[in-house]
Backbone as a printed PyTorch tensor [residue, N CA C, xyz], in Angstrom:
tensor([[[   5.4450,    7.1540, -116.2060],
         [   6.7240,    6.5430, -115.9060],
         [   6.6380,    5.8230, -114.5690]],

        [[   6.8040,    4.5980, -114.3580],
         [   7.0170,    3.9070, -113.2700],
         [   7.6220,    4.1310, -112.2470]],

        [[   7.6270,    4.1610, -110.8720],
         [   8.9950,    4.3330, -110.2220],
         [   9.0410,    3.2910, -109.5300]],

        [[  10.4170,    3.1200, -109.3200],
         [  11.2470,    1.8770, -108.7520],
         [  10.7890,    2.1230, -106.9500]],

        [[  10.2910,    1.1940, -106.3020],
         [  10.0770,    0.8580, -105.0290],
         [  11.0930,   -0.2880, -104.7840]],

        [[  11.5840,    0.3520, -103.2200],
         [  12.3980,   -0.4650, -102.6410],
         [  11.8840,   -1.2950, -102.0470]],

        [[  12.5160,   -2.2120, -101.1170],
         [  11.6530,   -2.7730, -100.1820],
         [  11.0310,   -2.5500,  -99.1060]],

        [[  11.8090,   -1.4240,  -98.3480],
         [  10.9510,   -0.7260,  -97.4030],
         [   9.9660,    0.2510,  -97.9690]],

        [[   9.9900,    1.0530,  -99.4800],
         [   9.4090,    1.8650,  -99.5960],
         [   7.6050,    0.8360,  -99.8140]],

        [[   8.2810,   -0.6800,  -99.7140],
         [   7.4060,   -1.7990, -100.3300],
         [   6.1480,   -2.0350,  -98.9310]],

        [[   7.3060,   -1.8110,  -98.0750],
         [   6.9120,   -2.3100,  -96.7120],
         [   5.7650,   -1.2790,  -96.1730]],

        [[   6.3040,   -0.0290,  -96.1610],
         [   5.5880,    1.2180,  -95.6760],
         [   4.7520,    1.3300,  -96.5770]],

        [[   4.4580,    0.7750,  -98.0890],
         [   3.0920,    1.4340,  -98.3390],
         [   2.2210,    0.2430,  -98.4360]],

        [[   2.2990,   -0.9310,  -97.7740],
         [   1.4580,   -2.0780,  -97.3480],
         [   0.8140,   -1.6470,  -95.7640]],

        [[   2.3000,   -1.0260,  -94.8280],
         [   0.9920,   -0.4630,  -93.5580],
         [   0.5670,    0.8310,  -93.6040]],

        [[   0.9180,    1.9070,  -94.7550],
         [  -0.1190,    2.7240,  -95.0260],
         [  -1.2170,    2.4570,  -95.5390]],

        [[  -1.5490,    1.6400,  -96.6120],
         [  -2.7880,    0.7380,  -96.5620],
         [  -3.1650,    0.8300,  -95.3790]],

        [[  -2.9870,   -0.3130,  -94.9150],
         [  -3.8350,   -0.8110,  -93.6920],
         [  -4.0870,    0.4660,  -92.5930]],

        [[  -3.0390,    1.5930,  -92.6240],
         [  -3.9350,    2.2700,  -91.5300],
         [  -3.0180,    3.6430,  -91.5400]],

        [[  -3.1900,    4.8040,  -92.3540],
         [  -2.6930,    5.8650,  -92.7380],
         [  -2.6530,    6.6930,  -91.5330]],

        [[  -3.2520,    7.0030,  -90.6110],
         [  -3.2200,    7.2940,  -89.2550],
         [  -1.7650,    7.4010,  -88.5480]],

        [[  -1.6830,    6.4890,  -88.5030],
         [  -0.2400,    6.0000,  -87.9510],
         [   0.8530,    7.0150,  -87.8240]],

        [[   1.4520,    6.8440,  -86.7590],
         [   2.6730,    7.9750,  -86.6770],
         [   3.9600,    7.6860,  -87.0890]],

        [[   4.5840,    8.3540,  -88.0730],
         [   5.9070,    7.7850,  -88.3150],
         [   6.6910,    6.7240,  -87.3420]],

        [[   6.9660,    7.4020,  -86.0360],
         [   7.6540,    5.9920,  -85.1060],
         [   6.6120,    4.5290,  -85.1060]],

        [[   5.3640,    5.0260,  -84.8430],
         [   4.6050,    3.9850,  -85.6520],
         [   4.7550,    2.9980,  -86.2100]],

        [[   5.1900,    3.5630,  -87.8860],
         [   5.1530,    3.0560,  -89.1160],
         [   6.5980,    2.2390,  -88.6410]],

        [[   7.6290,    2.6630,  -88.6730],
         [   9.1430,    2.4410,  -88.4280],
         [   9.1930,    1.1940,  -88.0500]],

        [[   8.3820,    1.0450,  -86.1770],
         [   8.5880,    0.1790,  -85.4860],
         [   8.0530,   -1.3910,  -86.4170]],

        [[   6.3120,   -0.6800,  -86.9820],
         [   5.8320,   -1.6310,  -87.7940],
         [   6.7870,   -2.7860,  -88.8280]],

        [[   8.0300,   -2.0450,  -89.6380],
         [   8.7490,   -2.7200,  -90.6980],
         [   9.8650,   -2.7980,  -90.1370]],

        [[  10.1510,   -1.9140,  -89.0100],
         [  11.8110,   -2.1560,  -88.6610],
         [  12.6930,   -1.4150,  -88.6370]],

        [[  12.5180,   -0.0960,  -88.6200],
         [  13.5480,    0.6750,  -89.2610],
         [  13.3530,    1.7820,  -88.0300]],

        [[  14.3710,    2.7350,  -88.8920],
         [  14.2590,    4.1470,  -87.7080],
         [  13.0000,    4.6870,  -87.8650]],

        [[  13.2160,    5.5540,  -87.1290],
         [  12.1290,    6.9430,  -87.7530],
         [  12.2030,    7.6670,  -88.6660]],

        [[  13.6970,    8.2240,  -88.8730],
         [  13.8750,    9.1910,  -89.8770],
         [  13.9990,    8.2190,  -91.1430]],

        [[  14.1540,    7.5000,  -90.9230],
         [  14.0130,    6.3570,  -92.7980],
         [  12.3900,    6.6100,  -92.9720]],

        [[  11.7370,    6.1500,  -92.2760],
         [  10.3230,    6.2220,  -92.8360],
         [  10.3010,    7.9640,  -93.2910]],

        [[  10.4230,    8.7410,  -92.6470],
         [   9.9520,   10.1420,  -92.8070],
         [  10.5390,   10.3320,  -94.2300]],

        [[  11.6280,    9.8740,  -94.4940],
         [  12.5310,   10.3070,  -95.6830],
         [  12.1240,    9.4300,  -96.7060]],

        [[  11.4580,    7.9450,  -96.8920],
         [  10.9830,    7.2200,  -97.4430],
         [   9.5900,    8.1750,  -97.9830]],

        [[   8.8920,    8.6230,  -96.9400],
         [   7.4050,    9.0240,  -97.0710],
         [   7.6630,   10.1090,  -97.5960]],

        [[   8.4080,   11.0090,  -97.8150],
         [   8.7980,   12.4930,  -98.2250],
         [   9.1270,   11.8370,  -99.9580]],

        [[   9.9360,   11.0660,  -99.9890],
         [  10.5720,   10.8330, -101.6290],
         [   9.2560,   10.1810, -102.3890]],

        [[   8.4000,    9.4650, -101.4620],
         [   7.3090,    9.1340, -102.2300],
         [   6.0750,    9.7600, -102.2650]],

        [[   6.1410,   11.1400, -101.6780],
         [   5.2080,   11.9620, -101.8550],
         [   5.4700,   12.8120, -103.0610]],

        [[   7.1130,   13.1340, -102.8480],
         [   7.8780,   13.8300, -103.9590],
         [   7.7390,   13.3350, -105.6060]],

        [[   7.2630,   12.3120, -105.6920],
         [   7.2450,   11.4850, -106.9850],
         [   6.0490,   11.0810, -107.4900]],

        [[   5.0750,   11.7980, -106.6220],
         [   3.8460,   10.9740, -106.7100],
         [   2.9330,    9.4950, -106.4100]],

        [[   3.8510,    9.1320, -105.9240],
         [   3.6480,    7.7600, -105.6480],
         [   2.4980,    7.6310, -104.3180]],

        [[   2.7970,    8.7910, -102.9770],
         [   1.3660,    8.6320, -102.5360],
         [   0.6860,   10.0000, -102.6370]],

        [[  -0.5680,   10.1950, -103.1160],
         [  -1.0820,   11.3710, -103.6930],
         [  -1.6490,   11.9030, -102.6810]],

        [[  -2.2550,   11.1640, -101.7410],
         [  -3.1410,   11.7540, -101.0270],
         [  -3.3900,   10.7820,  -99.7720]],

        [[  -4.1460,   11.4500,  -98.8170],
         [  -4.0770,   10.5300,  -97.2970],
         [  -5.9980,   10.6950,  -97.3390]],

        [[  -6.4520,    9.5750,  -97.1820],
         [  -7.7390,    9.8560,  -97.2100],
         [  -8.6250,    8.9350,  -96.1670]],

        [[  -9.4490,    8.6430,  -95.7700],
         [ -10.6900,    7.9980,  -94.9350],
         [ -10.9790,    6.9100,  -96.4930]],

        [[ -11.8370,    5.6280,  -96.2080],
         [ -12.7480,    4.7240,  -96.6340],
         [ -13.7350,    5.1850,  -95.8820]],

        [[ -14.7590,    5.4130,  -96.5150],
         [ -16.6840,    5.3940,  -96.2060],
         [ -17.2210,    4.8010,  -96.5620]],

        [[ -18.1050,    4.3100,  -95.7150],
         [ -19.5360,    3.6100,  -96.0970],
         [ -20.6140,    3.9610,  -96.5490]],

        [[ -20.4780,    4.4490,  -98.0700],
         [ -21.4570,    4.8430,  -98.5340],
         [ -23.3210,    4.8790,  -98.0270]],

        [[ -23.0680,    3.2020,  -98.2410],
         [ -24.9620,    3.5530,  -97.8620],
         [ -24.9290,    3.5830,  -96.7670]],

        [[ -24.1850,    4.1390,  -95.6400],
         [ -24.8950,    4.1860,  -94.4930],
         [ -24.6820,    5.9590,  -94.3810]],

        [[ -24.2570,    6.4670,  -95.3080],
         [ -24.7790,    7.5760,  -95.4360],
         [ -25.9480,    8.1180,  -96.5670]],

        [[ -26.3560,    7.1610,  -97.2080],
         [ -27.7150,    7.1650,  -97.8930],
         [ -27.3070,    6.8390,  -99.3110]],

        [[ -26.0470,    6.8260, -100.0260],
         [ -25.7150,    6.4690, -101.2360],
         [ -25.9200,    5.0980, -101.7290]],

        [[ -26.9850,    4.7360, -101.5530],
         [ -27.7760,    2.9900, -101.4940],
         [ -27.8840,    2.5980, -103.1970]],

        [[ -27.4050,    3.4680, -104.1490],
         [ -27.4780,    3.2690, -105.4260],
         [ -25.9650,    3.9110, -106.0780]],

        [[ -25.4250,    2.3670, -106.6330],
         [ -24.3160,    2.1000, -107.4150],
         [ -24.4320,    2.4100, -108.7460]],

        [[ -24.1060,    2.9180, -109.8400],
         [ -24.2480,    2.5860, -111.1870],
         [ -22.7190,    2.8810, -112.0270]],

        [[ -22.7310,    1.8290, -112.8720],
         [ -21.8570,    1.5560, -113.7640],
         [ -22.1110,    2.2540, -115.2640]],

        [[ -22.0760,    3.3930, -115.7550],
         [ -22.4170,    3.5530, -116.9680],
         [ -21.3970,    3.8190, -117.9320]],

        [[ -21.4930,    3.2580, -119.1740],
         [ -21.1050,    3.0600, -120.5260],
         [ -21.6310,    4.3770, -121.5130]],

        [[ -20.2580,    4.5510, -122.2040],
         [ -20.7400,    6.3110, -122.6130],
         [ -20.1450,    5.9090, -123.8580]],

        [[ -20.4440,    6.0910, -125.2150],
         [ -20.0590,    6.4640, -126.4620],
         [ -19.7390,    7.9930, -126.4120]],

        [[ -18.8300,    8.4490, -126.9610],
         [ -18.5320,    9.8180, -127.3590],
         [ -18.1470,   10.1230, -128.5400]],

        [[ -18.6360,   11.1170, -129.3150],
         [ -18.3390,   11.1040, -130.8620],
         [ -17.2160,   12.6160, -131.0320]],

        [[ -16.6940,   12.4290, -132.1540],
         [ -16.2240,   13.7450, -132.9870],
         [ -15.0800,   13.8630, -132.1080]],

        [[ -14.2480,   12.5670, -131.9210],
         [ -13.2860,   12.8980, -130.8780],
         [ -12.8720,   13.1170, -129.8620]],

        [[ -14.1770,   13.4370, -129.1400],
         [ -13.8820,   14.6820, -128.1390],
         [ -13.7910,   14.2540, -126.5320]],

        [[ -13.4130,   12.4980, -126.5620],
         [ -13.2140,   11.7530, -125.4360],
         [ -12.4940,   12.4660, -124.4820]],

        [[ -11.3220,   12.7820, -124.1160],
         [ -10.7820,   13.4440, -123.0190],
         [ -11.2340,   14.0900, -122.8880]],

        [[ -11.7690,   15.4700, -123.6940],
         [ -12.6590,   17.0560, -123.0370],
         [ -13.7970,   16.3780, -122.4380]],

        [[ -14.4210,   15.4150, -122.8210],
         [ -16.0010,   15.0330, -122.1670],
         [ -15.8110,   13.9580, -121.2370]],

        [[ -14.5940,   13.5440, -120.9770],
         [ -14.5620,   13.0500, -119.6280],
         [ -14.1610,   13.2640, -118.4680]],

        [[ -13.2940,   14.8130, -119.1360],
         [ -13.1980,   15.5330, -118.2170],
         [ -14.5860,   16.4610, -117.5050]],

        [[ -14.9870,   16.5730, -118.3960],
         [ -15.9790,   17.1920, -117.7500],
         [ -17.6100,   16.6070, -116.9080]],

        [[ -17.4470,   15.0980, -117.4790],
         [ -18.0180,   13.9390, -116.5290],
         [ -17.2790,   13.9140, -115.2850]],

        [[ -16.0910,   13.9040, -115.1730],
         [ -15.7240,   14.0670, -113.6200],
         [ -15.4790,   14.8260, -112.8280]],

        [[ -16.0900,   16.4580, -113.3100],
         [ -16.3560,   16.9940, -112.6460],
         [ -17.8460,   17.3570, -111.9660]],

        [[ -18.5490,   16.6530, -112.5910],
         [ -20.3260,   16.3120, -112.1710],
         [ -20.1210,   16.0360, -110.4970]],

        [[ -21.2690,   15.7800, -110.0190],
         [ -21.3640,   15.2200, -109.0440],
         [ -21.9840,   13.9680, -108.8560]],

        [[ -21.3380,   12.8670, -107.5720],
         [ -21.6480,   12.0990, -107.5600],
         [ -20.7070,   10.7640, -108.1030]],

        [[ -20.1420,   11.4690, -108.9790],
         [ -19.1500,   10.8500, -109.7540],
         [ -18.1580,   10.1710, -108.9470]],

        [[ -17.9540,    9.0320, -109.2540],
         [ -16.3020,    8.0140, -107.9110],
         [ -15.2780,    7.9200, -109.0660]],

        [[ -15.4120,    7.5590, -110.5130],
         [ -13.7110,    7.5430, -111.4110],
         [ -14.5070,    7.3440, -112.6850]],

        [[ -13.8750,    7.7210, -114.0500],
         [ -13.9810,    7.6680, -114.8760],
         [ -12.5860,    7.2270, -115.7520]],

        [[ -13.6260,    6.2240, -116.4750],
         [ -12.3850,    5.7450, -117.2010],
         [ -12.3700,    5.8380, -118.6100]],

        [[ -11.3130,    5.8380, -119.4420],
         [ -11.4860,    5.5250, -120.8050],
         [ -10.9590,    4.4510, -121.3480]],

        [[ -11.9040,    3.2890, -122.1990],
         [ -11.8220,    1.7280, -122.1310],
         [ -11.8220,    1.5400, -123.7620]],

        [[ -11.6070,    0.2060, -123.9400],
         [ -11.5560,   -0.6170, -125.2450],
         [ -12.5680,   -1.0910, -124.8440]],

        [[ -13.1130,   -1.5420, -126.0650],
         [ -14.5310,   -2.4570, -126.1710],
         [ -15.4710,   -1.1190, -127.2220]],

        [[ -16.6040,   -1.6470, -126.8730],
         [ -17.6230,   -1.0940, -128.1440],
         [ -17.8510,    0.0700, -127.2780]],

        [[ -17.9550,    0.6770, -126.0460],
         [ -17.6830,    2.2790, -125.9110],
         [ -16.9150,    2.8950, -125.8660]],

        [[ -16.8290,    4.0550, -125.0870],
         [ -15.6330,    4.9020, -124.8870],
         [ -15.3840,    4.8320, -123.1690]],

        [[ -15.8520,    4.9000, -122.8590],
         [ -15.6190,    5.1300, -121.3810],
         [ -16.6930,    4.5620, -120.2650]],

        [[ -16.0540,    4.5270, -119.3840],
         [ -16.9800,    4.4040, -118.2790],
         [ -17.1920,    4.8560, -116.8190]],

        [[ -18.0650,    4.9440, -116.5610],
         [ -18.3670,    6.0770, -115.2100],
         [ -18.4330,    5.0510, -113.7800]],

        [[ -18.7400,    5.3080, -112.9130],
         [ -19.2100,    4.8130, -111.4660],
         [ -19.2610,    6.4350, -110.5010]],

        [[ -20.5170,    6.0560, -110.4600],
         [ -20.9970,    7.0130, -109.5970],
         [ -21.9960,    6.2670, -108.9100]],

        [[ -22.2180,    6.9430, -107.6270],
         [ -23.2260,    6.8290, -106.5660],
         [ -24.2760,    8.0770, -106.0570]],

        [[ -25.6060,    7.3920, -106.1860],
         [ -26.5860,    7.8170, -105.8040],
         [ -27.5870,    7.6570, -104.7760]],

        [[ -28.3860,    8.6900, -103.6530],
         [ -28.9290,    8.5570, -102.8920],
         [ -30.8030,    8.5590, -103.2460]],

        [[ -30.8830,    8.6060, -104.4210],
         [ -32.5810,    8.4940, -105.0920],
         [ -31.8970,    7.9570, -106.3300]],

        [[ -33.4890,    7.7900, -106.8310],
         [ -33.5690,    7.4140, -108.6430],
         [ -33.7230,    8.5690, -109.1330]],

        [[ -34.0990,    9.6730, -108.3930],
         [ -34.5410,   11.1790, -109.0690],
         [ -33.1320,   11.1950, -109.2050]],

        [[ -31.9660,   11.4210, -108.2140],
         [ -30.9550,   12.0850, -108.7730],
         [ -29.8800,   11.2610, -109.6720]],

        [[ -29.7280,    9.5630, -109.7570],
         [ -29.4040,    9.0030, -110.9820],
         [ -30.3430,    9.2360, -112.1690]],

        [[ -31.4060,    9.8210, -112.1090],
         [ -32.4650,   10.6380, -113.6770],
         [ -31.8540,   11.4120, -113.7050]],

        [[ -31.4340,   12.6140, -113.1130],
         [ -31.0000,   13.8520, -113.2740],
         [ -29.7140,   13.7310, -113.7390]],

        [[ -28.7010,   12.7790, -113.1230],
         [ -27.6640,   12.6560, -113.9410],
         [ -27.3800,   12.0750, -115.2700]],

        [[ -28.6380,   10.8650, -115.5150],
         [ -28.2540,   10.6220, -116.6820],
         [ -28.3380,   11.3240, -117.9380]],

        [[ -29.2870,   12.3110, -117.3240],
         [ -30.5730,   13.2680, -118.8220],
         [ -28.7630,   14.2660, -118.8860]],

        [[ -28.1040,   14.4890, -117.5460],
         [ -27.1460,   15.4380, -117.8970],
         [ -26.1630,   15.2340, -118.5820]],

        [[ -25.5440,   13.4600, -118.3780],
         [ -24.8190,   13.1400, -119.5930],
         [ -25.4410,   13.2180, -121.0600]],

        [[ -26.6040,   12.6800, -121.0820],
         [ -26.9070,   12.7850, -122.5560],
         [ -27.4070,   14.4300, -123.1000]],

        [[ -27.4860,   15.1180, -122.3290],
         [ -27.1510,   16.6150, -122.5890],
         [ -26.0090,   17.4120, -123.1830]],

        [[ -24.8240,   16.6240, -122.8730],
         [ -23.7030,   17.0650, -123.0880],
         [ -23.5670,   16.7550, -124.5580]],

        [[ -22.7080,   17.8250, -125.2660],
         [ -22.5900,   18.1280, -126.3850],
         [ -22.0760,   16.7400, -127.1530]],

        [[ -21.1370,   16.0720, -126.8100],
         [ -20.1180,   15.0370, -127.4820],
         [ -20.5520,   13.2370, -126.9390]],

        [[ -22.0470,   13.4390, -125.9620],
         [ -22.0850,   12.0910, -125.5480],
         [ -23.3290,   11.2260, -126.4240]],

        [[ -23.0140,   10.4670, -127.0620],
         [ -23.9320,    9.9710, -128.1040],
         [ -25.4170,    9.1210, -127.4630]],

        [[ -24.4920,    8.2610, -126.3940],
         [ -25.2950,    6.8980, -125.8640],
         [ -25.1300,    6.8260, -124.6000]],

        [[ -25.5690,    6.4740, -123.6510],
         [ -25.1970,    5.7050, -122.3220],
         [ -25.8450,    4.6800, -122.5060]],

        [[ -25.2970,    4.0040, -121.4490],
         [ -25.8090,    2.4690, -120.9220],
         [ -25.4870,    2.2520, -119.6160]],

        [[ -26.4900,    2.5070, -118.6540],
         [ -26.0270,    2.0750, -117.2320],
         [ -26.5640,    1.0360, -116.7660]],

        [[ -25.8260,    0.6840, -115.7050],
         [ -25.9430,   -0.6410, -115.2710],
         [ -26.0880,   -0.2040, -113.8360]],

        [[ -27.3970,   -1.1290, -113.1300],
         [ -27.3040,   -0.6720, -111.4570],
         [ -26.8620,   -1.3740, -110.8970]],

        [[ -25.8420,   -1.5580, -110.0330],
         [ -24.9160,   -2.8870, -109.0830],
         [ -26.1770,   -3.4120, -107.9940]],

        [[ -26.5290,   -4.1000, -108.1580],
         [ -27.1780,   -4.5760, -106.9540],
         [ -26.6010,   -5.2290, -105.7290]],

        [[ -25.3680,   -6.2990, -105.9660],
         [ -24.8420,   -6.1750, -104.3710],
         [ -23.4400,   -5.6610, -104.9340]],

        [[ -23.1470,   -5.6820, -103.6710],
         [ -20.9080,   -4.8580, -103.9680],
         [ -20.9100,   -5.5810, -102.9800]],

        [[ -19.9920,   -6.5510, -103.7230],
         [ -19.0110,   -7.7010, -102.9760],
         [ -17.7830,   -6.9480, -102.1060]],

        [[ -16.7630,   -6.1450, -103.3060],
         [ -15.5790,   -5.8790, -102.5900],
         [ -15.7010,   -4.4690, -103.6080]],

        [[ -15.2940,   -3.5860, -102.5000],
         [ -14.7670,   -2.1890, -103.1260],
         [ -14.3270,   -1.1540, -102.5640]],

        [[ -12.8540,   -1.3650, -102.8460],
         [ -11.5090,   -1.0980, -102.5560],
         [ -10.3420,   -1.5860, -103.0680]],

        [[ -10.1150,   -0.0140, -103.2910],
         [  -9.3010,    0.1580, -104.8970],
         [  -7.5710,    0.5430, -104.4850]],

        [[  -7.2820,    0.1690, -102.8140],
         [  -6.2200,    0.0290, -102.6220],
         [  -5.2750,   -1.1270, -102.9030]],

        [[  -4.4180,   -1.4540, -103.7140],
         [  -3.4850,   -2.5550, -103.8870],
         [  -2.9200,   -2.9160, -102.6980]],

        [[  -2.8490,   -3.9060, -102.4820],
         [  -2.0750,   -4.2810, -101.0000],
         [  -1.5520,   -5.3170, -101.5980]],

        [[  -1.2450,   -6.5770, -102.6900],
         [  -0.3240,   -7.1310, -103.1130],
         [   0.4510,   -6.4770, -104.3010]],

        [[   1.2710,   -7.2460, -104.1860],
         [   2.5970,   -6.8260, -105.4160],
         [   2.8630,   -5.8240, -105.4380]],

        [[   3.3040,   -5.1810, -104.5330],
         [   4.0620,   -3.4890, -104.4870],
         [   5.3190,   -3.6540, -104.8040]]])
């Protein structure tokens, strides 16, 4: 179910983007408002789900995760949600999705060797319900960041 954003609730989650840190009087001064509007803004949209979580961006390979892969998973006998749930609880794993087109889903995960993208792939095709993979290795990453900052 969608929820309706106001315009400040529009405003405050364009400079939470940009910099979650920030202290409520902060945020306020940033769009205009009091303090206690933001706090009560940020409370109703925590309340609803709308922001889930407060987190850091990392730079992967400069902590050694120098290998991207995109993989494509067939799953048979139904059993798509149980086995993608349990793909995202692997490690290594960044989101899993379930897609249209000629598979079922698809992975992105990051790796710091080829031993441990081997080890993960032999573990998907281990799994009881996964028929096929097909991965793909990203060689450069242009842009990646999966925060919306237009059309809120």
């Amino acid at each position: 179910m969608m929820f309706a954003l106001d315009e400040i609730d529009r405003k405050l989650l364009k400079e939470l983007l940009k910099d979650s840190k920030r202290s409520y009087r902060e945020l306020a001064k940033a769009i205009g408002v009091s303090t206690a509007t933001v706090i009560n803004h940020v409370q109703r949209l925590e309340s609803a789900g709308v922001i889930k979580d407060y987190a850091i961006r990392l730079d992967h390979e400069r902590l050694g995760y120098e290998l991207t892969v995109i993989t494509e998973i067939t799953v048979s006998k139904g059993k798509l949600l149980e086995t993608d749930e349990e793909i995202a609880k692997l490690p290594y794993v960044c989101a899993v999705y379930d897609i249209t087109g000629l598979t079922d889903a698809m992975v992105v995960a990051k790796f710091k060797s080829r031993n441990n993208l081997s080890e993960f792939t032999k573990r998907l095709l281990a799994m009881p319900y996964v028929e096929r993979t097909n991965t793909h290795m990203v060689l450069t990453t242009i842009k990646e960041d999966f925060r919306l900052k237009e059309d809120l």
